[in-house]
C-alpha positions as CSV (number, residue, x, y, z in Angstrom):
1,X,50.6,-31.9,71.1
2,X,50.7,-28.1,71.5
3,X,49.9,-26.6,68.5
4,X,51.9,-22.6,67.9
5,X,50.2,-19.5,68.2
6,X,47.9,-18.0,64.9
7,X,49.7,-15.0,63.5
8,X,46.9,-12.7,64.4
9,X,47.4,-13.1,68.4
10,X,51.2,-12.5,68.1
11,X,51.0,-9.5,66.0
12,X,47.8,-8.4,68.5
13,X,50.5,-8.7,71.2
14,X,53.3,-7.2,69.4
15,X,50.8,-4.4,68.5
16,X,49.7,-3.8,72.2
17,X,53.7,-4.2,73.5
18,X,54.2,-1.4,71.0
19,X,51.7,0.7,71.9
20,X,52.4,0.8,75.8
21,X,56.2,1.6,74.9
22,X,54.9,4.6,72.8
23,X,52.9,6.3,75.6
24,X,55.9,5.6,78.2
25,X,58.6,7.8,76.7
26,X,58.6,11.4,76.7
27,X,61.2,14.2,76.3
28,X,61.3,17.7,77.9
29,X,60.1,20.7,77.4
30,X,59.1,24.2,79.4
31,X,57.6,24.2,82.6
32,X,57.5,25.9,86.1
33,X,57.0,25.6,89.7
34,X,57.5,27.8,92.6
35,X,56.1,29.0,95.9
36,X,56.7,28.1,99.3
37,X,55.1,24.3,99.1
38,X,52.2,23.3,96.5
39,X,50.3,20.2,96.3
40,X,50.9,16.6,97.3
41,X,53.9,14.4,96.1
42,X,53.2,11.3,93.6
43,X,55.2,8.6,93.2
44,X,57.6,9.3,91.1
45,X,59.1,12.8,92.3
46,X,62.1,12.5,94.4
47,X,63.1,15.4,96.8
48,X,65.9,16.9,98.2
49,X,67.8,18.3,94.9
50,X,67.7,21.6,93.2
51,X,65.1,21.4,90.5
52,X,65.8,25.0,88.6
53,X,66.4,28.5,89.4
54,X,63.2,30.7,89.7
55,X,64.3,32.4,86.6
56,X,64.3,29.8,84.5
57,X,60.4,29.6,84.6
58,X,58.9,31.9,82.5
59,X,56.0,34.1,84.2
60,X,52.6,32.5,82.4
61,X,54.7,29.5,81.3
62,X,56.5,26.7,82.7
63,X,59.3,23.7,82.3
64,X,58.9,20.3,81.9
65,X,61.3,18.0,83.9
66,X,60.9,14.7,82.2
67,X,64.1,13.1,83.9
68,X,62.3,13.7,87.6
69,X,59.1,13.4,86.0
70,X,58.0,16.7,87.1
71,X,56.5,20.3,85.6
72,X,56.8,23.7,87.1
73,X,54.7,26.8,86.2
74,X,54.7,30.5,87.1
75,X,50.9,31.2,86.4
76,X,51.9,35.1,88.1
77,X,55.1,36.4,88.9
78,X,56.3,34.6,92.1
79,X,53.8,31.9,92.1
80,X,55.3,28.7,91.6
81,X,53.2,25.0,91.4
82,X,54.1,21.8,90.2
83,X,52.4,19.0,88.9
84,X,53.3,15.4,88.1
85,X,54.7,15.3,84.4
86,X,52.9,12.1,83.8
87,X,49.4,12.2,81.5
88,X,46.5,10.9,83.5
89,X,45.1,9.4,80.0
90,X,48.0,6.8,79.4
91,X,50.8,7.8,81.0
92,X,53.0,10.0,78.2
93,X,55.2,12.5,79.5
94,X,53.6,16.1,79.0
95,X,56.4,17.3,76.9
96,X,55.4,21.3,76.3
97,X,53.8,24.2,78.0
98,X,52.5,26.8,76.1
99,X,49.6,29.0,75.8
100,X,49.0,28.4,79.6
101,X,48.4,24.9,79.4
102,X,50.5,21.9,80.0
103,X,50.5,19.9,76.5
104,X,50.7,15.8,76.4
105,X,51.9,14.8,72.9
106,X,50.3,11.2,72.9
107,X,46.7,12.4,72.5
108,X,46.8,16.1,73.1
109,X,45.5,16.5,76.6
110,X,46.1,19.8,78.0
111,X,46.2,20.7,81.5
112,X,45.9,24.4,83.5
113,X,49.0,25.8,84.6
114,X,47.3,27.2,87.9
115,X,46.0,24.2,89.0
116,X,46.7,21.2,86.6
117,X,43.5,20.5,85.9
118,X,42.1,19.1,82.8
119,X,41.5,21.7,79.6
120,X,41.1,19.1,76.9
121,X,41.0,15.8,77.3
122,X,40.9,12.4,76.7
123,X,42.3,13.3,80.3
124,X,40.1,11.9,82.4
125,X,41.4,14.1,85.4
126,X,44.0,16.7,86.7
127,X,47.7,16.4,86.6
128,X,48.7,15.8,90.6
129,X,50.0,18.4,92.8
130,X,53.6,18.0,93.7
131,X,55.5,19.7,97.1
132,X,58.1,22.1,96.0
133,X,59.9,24.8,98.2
134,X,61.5,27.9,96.8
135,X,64.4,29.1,98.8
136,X,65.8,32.2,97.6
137,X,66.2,31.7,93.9
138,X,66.3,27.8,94.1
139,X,63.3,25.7,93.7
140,X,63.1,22.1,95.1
141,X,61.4,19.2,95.5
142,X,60.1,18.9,98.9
């Protein structure tokens, strides 16, 4: 005889299915990359289109490229890094970048434009480097 499940462990489940979907999504914001190549590709960046024009990244500021899962700073005119666009806490899409700092809005980690390392956690550590080339005024994913 199988007896059905108390109401406490479905809505625990519910509660936790919830709560993974919430730190999945993300939307876009600014962010910037640049420079001949930086960093070290994660999983999910995929190459060989044009990301954005070089002066769409503001110097000091950057874009956020939630649909390739990518973010690109200008910490100084003509230097261009990118980072995963993925929170090292839980996994939100950083969504902003402002104040020199790449900005998750799950739980309000903040990350250094320069090098992507963590400013304010619960981050436990640095967004990952991601290969870009800049060609002209074109900036791609390696």
């Amino acid at each position: 005889m199988t007896h059905p499940a108390p109401r406490r462990t479905v809505l625990l489940v519910t509660g936790a299915a919830a709560l993974a979907a919430g730190c999945g999504g993300g939307s876009g914001g600014d962010g910037s990359s640049g420079g001949a190549t930086e960093g070290t590709p994660s999983a999910g960046a995929s190459g060989g289109r044009e990301l954005a024009k070089t002066s769409e990244i503001p110097v000091g500021g950057g874009k956020v490229f939630a649909d390739r899962k990518v973010v690109v700073t200008q910490p100084a005119q003509g230097e261009f890094k990118a980072f995963s666009a993925i929170c090292t806490h839980q996994g939100c899409t950083v969504a902003t970048v402002a104040g020199g700092t790449i900005n998750c809005p799950c739980h309000k980690s903040e990350f250094r434009i320069t090098d992507g390392s963590v400013v304010a956690g619960p981050a436990p550590r640095p967004l990952p480097a991601e290969r870009i080339t800049v060609q002209g005024d074109s900036i791609e994913l390696a």
